[in-house]
C-alpha positions in Angstrom: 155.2 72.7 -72.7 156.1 69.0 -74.2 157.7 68.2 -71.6 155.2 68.3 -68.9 152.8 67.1 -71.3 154.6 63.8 -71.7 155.6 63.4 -67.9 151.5 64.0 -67.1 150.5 61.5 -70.1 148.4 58.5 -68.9 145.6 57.4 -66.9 147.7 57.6 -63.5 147.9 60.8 -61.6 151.7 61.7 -61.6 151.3 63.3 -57.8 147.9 61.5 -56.8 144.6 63.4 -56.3 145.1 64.0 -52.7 145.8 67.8 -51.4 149.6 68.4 -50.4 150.4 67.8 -46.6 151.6 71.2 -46.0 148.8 72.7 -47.2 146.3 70.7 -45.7 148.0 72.0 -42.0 146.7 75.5 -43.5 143.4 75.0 -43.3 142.3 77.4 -40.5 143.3 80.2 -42.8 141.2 79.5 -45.5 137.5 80.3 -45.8 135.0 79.7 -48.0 134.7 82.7 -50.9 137.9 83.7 -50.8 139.8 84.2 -54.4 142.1 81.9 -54.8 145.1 81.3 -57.6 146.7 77.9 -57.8 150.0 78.7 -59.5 151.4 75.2 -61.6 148.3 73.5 -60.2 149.1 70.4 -62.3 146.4 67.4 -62.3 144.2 69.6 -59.8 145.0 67.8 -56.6 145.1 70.9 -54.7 142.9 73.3 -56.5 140.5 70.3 -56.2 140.7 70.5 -52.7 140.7 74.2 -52.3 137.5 74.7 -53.8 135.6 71.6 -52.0 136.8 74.3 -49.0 134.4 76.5 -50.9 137.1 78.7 -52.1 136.9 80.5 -55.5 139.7 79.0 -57.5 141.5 79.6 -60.5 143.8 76.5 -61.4 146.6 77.6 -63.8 149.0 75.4 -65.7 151.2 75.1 -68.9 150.4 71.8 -69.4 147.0 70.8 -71.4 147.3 67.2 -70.7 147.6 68.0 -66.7 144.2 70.7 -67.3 142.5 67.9 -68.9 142.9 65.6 -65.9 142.3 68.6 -63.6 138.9 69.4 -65.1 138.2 65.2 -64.8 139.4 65.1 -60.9 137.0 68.5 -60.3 134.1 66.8 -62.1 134.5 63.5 -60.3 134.6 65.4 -56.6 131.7 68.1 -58.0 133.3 71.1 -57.6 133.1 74.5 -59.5 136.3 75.8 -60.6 138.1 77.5 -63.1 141.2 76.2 -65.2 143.6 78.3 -67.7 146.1 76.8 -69.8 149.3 79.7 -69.0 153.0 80.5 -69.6 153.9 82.4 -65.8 155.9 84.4 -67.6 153.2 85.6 -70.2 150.2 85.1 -68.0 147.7 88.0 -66.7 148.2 88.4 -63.2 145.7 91.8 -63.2 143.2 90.0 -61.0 143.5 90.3 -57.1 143.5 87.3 -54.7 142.6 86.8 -51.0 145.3 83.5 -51.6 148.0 82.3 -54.1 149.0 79.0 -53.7 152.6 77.8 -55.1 153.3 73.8 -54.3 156.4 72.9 -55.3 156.9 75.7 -58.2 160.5 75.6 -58.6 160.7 74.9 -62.4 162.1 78.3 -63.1 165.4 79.5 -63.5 166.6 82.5 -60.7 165.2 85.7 -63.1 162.3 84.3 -63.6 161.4 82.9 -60.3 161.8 86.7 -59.4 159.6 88.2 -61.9 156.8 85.1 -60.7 157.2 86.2 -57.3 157.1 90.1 -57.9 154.0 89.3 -59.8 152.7 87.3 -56.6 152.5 90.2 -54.3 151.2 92.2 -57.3 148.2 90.3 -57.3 147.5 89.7 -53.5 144.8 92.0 -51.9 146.1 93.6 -48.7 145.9 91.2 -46.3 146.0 88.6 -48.8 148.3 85.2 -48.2 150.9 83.2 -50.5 151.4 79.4 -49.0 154.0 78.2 -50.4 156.0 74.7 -50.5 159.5 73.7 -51.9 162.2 71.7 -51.9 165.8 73.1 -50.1 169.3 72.1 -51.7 169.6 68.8 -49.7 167.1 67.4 -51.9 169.3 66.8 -54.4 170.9 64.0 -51.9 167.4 62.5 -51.4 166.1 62.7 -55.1 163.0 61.6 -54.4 161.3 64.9 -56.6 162.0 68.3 -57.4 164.7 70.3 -59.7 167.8 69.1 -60.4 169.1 72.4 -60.5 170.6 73.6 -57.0 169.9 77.7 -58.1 166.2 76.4 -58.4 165.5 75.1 -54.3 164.9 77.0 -51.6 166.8 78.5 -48.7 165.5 80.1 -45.7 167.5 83.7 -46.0 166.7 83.5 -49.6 162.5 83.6 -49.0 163.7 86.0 -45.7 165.1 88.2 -48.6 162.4 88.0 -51.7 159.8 88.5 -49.0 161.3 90.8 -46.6 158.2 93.6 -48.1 155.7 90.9 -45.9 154.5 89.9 -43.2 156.2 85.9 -43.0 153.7 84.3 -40.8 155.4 80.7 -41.1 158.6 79.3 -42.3 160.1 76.2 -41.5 162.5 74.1 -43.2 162.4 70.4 -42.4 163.1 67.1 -43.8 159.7 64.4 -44.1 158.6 61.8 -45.9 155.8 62.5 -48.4 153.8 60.4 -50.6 152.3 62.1 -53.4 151.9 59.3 -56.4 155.2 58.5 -58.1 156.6 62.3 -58.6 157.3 63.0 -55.0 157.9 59.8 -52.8 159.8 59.5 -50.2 162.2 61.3 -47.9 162.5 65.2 -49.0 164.6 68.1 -47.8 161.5 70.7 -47.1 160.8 74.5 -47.0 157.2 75.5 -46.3 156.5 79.5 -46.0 153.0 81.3 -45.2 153.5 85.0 -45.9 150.8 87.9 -45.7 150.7 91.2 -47.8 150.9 94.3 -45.1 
């Protein structure tokens, strides 16, 4: 995808190299050999983190510039990991995971965003979690990150709805500042959700 390619372009990383808040506040769940699938992992700041945690990660994105700075951040913090250059929409979700990871995923239109989740639970093991992170409608007032499309953010009875099939351990909609390089900075309209496969 051009278009992440050019925004990822460049020696700066375009949401830092630290974890994501939210998912950092997880960290009791997580445990070391689990399989993990970082969904749109970007420049690795969170796949990164998840496998210094000892977890098995696969990092997946559509960009190869974003992959190429992945694989640098992994090798400069030593970590193992896996990458794959992917299409959601085409991608193989066969494999099962103890945890799927989606920060800020809301590139995709309604149908699609469907299909991604649909495959999500597909490729959880029983028991298996999906932390997830987005943005709700208000930030469109803040614009400090995210879609500009309102059908692309998050509400709370919409995630009640597309994950009524599970367990929703956690979900919370809140508004915070965040500070992750110069694609998300500053006060954001949040929705963070921690759901388990029955």
């Amino acid at each position: 995808m051009s278009v992440w390619n050019d925004r990822y372009i460049g020696e700066e990383y375009l949401f830092g190299t630290a974890p994501n808040a939210f998912l950092t506040t997880q960290r009791e769940l997580l445990t070391p050999g689990m399989r993990c699938l970082a969904l749109a992992d970007g420049e690795g700041r969170n796949g990164v983190w998840l496998a210094e945690l000892g977890l098995d990660v696969l990092s997946v994105d559509s960009s190869a510039v974003a992959l190429a700075k992945a694989k640098k951040l992994a090798r400069q913090r030593g970590v193992q990991m896996r990458f794959e250059l992917v299409d959601l929409m085409k991608m193989d979700w066969s494999q099962q995971y103890d945890v799927v990871v989606g920060i800020f995923i809301q590139f995709s239109p309604p149908i699609e965003r469907e299909q991604v989740f649909a495959n999500i639970k597909r490729c959880l093991k029983s028991g298996g979690l999906l932390l997830l992170q987005g943005y709700t409608p208000r930030q469109l007032e803040y614009k400090t990150g995210g879609p500009s499309q309102a059908e692309n953010l998050y509400t709370e009875a919409y995630l009640r709805e597309a994950f009524a099939d599970m367990e929703i351990v956690h979900l919370c909609e809140h508004d915070n500042v965040i500070e992750e390089g110069k694609g998300h900075n500053g006060m954001s309209a949040l929705m963070d959700m921690v759901v388990r496969k029955r």
